[in-house]
FIDREN-965021 format. One line per field, with one value per residue: residue number from 0; residue in one letter; z, x, y of N, C-alpha, C in turn. Coordinates in nm, 2 decimals, always signed. Example, Ala and Ser with C-alpha at 12.3 -4.5 7.8 and 13.67 -1.06 7.14 Angstrom:
seq = 0 | 1
type = A | S
n.z = +0.78 | +0.71
n.x = +1.32 | +1.28
n.y = -0.57 | -0.22
ca.z = +0.78 | +0.71
ca.x = +1.23 | +1.37
ca.y = -0.45 | -0.11
c.z = +0.78 | +0.79
c.x = +1.32 | +1.29
c.y = -0.33 | +0.00
***
This chain:
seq = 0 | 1 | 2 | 3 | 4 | 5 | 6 | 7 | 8 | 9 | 10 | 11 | 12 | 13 | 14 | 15 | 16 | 17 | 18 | 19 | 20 | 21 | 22 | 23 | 24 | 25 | 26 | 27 | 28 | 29 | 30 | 31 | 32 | 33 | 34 | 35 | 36 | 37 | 38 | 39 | 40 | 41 | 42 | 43 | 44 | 45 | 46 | 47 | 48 | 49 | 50 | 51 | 52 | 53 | 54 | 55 | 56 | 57 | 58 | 59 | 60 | 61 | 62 | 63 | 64 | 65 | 66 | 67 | 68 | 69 | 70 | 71 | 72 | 73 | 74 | 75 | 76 | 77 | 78 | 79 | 80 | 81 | 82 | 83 | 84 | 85 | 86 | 87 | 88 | 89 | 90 | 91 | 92 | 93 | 94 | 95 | 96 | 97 | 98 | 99 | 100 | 101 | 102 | 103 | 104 | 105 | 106 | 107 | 108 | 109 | 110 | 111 | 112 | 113 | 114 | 115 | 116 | 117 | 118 | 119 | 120 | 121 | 122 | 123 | 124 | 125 | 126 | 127 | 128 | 129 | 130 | 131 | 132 | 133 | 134 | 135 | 136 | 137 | 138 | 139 | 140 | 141 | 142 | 143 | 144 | 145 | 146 | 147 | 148 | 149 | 150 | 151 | 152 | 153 | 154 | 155 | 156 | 157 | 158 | 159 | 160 | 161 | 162 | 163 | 164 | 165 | 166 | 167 | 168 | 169 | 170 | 171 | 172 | 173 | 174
type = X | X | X | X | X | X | X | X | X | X | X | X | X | X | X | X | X | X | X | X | X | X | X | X | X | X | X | X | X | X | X | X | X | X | X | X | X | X | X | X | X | X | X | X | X | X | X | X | X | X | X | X | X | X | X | X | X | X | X | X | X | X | X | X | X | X | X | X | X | X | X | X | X | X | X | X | X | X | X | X | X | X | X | X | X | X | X | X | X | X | X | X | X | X | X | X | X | X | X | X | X | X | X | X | X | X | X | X | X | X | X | X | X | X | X | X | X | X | X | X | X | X | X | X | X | X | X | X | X | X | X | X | X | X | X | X | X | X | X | X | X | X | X | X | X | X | X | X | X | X | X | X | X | X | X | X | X | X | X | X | X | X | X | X | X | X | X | X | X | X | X | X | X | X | X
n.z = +3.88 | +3.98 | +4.06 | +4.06 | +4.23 | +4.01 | +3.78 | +3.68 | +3.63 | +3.42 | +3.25 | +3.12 | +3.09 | +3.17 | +3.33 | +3.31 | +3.27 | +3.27 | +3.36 | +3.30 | +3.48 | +3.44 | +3.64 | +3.80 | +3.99 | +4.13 | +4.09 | +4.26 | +4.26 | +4.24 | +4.43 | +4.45 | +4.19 | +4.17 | +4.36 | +4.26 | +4.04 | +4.13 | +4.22 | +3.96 | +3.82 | +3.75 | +3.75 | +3.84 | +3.70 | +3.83 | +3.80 | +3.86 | +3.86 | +4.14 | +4.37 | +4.66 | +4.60 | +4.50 | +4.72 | +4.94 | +4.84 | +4.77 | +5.02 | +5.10 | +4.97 | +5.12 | +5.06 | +4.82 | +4.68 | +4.40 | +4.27 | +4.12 | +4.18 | +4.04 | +4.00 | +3.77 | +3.48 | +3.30 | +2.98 | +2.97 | +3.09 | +3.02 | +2.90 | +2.85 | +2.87 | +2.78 | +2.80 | +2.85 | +2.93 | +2.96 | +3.14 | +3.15 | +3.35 | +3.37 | +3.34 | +3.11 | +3.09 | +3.24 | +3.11 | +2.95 | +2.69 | +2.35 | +2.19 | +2.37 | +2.52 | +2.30 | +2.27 | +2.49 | +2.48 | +2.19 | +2.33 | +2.54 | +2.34 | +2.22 | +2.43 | +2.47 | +2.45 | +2.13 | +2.00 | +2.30 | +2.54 | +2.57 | +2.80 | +2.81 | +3.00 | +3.05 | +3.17 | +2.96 | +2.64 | +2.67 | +2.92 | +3.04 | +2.88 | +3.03 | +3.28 | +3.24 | +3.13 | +2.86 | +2.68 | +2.64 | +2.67 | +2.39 | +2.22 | +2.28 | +2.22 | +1.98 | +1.93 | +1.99 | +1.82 | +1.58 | +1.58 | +1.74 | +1.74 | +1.89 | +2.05 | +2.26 | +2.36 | +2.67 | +2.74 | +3.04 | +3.22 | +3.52 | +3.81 | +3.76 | +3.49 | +3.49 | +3.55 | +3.36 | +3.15 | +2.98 | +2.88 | +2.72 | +2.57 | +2.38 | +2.13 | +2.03 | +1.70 | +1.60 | +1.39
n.x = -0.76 | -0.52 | -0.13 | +0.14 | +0.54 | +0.67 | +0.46 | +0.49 | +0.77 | +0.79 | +0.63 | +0.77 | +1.00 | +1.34 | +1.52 | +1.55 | +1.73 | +1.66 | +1.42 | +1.07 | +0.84 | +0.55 | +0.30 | -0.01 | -0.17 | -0.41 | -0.46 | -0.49 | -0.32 | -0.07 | +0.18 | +0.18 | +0.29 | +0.51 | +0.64 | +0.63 | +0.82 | +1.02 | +1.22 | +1.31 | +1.44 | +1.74 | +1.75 | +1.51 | +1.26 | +1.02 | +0.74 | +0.55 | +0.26 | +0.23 | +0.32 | +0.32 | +0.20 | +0.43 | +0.60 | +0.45 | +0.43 | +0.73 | +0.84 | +0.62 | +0.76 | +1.04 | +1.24 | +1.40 | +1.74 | +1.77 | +1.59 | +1.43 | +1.29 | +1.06 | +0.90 | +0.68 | +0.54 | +0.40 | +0.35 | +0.56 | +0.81 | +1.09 | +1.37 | +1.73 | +1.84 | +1.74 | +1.49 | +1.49 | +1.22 | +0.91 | +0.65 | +0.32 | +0.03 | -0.33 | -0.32 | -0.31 | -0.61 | -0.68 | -0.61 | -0.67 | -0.83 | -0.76 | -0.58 | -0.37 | -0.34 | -0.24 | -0.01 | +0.11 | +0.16 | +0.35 | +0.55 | +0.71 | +0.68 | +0.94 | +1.12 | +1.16 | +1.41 | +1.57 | +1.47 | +1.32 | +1.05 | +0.73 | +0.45 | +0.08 | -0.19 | -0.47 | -0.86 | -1.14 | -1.23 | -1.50 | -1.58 | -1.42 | -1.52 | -1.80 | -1.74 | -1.64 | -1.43 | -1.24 | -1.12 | -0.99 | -0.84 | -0.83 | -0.81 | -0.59 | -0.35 | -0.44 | -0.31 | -0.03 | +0.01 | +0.11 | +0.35 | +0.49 | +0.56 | +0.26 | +0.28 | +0.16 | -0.17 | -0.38 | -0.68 | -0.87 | -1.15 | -1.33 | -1.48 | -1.73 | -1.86 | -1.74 | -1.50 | -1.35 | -1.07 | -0.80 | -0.49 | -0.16 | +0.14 | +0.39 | +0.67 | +0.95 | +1.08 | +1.39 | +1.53
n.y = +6.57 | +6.60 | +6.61 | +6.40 | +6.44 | +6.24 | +6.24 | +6.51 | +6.46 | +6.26 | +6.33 | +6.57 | +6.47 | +6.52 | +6.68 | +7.06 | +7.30 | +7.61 | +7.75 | +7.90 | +8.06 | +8.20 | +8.41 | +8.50 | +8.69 | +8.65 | +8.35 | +8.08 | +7.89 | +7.89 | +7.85 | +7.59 | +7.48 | +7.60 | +7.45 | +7.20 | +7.24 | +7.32 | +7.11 | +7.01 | +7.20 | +7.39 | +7.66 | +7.85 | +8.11 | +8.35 | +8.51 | +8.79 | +9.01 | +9.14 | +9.24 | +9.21 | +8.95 | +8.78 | +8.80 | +8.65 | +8.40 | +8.39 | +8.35 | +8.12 | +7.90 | +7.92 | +8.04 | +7.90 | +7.92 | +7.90 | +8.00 | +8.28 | +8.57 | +8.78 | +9.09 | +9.19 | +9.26 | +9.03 | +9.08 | +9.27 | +9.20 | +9.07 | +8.97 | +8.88 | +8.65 | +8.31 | +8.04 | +7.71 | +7.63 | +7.69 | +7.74 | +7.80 | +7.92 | +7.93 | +8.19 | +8.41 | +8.42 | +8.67 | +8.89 | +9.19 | +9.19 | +9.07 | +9.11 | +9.18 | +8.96 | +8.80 | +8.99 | +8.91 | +8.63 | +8.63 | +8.75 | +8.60 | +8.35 | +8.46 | +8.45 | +8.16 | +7.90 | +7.77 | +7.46 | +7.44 | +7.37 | +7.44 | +7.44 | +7.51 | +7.55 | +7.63 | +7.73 | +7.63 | +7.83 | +7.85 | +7.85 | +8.06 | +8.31 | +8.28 | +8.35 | +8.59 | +8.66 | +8.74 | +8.53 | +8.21 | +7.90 | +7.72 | +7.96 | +8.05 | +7.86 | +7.85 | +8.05 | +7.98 | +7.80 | +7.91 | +7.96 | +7.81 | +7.40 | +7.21 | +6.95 | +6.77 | +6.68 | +6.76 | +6.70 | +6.81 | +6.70 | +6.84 | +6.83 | +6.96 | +7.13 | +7.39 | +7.33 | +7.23 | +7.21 | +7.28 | +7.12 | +7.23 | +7.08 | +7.25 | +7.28 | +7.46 | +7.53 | +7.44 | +7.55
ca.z = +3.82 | +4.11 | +4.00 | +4.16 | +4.13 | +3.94 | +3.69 | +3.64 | +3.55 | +3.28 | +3.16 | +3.07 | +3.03 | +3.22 | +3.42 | +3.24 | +3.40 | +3.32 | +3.33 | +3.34 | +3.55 | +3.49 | +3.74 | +3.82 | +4.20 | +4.16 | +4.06 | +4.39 | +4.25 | +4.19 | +4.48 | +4.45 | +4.08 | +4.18 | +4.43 | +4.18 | +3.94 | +4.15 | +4.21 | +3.83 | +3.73 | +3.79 | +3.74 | +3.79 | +3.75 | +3.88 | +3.76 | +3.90 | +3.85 | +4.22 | +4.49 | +4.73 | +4.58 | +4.53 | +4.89 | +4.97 | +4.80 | +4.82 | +5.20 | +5.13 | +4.92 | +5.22 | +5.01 | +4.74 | +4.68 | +4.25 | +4.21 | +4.04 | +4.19 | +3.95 | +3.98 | +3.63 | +3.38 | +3.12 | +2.88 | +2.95 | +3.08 | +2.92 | +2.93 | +2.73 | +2.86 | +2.69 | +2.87 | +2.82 | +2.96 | +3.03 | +3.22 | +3.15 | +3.38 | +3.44 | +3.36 | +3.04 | +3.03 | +3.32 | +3.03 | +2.92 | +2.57 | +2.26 | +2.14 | +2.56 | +2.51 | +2.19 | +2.29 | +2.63 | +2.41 | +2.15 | +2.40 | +2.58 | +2.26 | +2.18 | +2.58 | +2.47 | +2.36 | +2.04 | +2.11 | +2.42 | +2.54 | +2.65 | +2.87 | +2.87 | +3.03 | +3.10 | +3.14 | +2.78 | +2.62 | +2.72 | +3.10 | +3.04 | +2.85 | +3.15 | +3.39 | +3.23 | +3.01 | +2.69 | +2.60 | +2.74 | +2.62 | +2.25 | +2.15 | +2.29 | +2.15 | +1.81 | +1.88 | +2.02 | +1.67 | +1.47 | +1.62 | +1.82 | +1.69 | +1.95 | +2.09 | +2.26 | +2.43 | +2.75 | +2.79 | +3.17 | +3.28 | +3.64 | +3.86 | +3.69 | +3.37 | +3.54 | +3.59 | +3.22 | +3.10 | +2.85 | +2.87 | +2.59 | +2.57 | +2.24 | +2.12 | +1.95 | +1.68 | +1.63 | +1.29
ca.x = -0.66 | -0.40 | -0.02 | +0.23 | +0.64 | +0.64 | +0.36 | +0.62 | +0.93 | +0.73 | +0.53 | +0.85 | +1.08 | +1.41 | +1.55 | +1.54 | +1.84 | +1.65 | +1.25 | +1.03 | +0.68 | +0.50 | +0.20 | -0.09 | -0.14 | -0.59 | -0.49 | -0.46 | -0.25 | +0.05 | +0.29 | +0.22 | +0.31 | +0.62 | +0.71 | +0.64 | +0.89 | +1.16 | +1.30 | +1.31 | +1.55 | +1.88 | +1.70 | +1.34 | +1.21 | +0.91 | +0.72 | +0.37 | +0.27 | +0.16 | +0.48 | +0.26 | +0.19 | +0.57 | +0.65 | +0.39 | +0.48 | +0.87 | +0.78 | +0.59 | +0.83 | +1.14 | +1.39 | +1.55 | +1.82 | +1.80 | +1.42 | +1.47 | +1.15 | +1.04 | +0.75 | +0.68 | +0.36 | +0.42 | +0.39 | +0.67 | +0.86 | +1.23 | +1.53 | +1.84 | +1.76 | +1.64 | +1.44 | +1.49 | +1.06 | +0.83 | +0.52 | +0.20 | -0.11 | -0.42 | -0.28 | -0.33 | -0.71 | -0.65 | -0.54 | -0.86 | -0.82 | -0.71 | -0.47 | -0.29 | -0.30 | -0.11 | +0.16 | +0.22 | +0.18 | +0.47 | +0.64 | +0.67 | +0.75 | +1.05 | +1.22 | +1.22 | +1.50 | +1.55 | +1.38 | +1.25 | +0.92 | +0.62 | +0.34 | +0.04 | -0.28 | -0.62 | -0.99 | -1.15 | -1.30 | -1.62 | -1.57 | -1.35 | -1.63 | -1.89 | -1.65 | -1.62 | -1.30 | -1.19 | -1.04 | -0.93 | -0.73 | -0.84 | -0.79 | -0.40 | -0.35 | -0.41 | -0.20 | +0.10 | +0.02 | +0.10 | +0.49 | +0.55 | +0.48 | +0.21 | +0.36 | +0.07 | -0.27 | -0.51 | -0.82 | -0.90 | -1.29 | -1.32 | -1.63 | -1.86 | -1.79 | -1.62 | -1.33 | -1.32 | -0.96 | -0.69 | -0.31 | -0.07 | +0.26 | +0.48 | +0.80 | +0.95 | +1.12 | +1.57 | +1.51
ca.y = +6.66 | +6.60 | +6.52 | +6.40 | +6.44 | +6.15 | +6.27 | +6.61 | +6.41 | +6.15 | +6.47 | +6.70 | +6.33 | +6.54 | +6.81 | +7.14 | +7.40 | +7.69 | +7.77 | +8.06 | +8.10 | +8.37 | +8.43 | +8.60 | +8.65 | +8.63 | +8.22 | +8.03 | +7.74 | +7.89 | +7.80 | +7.45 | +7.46 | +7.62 | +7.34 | +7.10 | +7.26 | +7.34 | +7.04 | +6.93 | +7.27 | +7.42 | +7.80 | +7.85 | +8.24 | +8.33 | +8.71 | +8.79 | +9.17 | +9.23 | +9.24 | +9.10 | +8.77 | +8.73 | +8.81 | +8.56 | +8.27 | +8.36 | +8.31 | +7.96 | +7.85 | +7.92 | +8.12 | +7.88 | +7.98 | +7.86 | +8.03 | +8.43 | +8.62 | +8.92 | +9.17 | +9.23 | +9.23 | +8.92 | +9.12 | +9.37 | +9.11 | +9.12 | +8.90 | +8.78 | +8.48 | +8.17 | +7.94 | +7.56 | +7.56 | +7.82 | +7.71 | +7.94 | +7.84 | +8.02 | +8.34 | +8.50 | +8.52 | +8.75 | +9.01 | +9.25 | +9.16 | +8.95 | +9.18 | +9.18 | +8.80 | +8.79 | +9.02 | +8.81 | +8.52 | +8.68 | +8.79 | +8.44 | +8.28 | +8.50 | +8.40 | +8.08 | +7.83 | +7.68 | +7.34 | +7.44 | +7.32 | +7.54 | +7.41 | +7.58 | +7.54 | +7.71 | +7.69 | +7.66 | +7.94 | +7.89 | +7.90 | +8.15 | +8.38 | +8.28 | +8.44 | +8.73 | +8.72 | +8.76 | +8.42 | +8.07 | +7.75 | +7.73 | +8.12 | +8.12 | +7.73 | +7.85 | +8.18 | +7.94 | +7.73 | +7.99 | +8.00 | +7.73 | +7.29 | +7.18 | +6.81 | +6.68 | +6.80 | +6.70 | +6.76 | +6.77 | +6.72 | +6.86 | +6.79 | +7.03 | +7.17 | +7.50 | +7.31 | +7.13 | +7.30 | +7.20 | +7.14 | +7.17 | +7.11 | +7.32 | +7.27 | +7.57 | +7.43 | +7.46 | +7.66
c.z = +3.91 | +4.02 | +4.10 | +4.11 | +4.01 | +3.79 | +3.64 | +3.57 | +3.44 | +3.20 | +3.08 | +3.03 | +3.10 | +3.27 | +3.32 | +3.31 | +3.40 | +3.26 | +3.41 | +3.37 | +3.56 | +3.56 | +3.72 | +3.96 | +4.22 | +4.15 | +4.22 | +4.36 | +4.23 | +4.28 | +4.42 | +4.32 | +4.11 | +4.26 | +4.35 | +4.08 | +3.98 | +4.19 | +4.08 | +3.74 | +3.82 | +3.85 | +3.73 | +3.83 | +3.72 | +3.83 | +3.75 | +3.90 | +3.99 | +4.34 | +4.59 | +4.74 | +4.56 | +4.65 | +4.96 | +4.90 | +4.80 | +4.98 | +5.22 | +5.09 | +4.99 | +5.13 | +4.92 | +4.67 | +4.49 | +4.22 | +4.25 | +4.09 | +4.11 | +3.95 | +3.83 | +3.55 | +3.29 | +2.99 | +2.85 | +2.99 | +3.00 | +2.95 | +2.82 | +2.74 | +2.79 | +2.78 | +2.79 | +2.86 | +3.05 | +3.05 | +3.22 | +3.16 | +3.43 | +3.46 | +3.26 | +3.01 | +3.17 | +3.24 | +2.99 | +2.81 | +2.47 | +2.25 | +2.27 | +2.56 | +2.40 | +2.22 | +2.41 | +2.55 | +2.32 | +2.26 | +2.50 | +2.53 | +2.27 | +2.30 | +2.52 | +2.37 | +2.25 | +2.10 | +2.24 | +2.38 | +2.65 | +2.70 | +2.92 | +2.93 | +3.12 | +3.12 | +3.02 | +2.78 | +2.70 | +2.85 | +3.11 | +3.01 | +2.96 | +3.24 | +3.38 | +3.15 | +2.88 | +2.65 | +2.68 | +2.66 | +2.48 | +2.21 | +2.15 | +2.25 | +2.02 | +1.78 | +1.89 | +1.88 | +1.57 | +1.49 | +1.67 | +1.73 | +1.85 | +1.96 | +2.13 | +2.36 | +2.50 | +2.77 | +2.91 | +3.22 | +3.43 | +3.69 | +3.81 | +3.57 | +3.36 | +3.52 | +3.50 | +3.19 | +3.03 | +2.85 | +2.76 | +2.58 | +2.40 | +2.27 | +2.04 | +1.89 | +1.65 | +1.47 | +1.30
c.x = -0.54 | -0.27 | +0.06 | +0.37 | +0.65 | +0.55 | +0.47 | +0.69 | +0.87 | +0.66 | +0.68 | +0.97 | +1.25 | +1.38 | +1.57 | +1.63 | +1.75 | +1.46 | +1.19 | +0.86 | +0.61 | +0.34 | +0.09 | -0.17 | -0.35 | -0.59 | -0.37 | -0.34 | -0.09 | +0.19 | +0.29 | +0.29 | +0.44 | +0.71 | +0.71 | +0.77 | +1.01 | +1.26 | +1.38 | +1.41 | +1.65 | +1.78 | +1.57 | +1.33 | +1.05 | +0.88 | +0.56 | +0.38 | +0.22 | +0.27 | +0.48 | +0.26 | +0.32 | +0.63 | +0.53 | +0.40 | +0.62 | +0.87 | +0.77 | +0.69 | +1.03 | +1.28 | +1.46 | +1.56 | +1.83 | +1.65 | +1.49 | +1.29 | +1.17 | +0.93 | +0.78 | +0.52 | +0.45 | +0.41 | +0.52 | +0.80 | +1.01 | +1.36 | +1.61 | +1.85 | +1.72 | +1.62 | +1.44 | +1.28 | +0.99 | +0.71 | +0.38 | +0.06 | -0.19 | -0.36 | -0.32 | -0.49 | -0.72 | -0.63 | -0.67 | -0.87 | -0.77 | -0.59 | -0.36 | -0.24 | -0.19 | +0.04 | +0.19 | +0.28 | +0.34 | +0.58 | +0.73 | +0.78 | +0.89 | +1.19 | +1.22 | +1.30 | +1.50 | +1.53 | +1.33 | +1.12 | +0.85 | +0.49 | +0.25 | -0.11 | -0.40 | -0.72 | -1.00 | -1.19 | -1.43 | -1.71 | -1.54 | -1.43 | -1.75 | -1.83 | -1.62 | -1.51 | -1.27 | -1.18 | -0.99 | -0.83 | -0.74 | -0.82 | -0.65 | -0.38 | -0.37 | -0.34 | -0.07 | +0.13 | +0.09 | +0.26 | +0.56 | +0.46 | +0.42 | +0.21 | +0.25 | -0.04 | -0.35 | -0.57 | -0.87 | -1.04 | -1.30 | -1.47 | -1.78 | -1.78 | -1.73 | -1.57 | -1.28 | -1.18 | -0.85 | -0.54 | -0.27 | +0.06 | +0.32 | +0.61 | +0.81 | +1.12 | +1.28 | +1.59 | +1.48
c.y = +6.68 | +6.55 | +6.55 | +6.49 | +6.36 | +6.17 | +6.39 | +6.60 | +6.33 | +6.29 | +6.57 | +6.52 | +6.41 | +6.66 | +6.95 | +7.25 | +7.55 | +7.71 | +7.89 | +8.01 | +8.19 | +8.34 | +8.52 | +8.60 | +8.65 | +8.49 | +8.15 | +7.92 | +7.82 | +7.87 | +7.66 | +7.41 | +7.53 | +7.52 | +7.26 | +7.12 | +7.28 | +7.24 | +7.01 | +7.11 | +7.32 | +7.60 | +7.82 | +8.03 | +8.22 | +8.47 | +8.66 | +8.93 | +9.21 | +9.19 | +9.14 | +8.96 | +8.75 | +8.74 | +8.68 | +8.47 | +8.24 | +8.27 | +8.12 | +7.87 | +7.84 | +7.95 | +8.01 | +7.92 | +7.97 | +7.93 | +8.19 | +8.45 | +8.79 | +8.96 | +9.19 | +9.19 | +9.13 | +8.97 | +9.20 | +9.28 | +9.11 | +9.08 | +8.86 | +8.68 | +8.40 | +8.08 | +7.84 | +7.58 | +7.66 | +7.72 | +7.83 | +7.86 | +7.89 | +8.16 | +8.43 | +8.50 | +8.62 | +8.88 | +9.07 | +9.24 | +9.09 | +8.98 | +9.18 | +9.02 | +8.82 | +8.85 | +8.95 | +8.69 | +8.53 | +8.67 | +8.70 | +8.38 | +8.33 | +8.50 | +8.25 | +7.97 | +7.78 | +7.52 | +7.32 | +7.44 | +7.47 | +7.50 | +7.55 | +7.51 | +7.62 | +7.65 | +7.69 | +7.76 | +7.95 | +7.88 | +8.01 | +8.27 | +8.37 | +8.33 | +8.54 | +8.79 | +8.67 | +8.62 | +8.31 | +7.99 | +7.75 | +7.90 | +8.13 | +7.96 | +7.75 | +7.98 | +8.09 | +7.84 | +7.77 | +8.01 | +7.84 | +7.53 | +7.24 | +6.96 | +6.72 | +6.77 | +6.72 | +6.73 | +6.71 | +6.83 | +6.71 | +6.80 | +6.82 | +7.13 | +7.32 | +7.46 | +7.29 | +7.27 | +7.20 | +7.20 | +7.11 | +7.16 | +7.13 | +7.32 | +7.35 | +7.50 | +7.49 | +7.51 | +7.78
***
């Protein structure tokens, strides 16, 4: 489940000027998923709800100067903005319920652009439920269905069936 740059730029097909990351500072991966992205836009914001983890990955990431860091909850979240490409990975079963998902999920959709693309990806559900939360990759994949046309989808089988999780990338359509 390693990617390169290379895997990035063929996966998204160009540069995107402006993209949103929202975070959750208990998921270890998330600098590297910011280095991988920051080459590939003009504007990358970043919003993790714990100050901390933004002051620690601002840090790893050595201040550039085109990356927007914001404490903020995903759900509350709130810009006039439109994102050309929101990125959502290993964050929302973090939320304590279905109904917490949905409104991040809403709330999400409505930051981004007409034809903008939305990558998401989680554990599946039923990792997700042996861990103790609400909901995984198929529960918010048929809430992003319901808004957004789903483009293409991977199913990634890790070492042991923890890891199994699902990427989808949505196009939210120019209507």
């Amino acid at each position: 489940m390693r990617s390169s740059r290379s895997d990035i730029r063929r996966c998204f097909g160009c540069r995107f000027p402006k993209v949103l990351s929202p975070t959750h500072s208990k998921s270890g991966a998330r600098p590297a998923i910011h280095g991988k992205l920051a080459p590939y836009c003009k504007r990358l914001t970043v919003i993790d709800v714990v100050p901390r983890a933004i002051a620690r990955t601002r840090q790893r990431m050595k201040e550039s100067s085109h990356i927007n860091w914001i404490v903020a909850d995903v759900r509350q979240f709130s810009t006039q903005q439109l994102f050309d490409l929101i990125v959502v990975a290993e964050v929302l079963y973090y939320l304590e319920d279905v109904a917490a998902i949905r409104t991040a999920v809403h709330n999400l959709v409505s930051m981004l652009a007409p034809s903008g693309h939305m990558v998401f990806g989680s554990a599946i559900d039923a990792n997700c439920r042996r861990w103790g939360h609400v909901a995984g990759t198929e529960t918010v994949i048929a809430m992003l269905n319901e808004t957004l046309i789903e483009v293409e989808q991977l199913y990634c089988r890790g070492a042991s069936v923890n890891e199994d999780c699902l990427l989808s990338r949505f196009q939210k359509s120019t209507t």
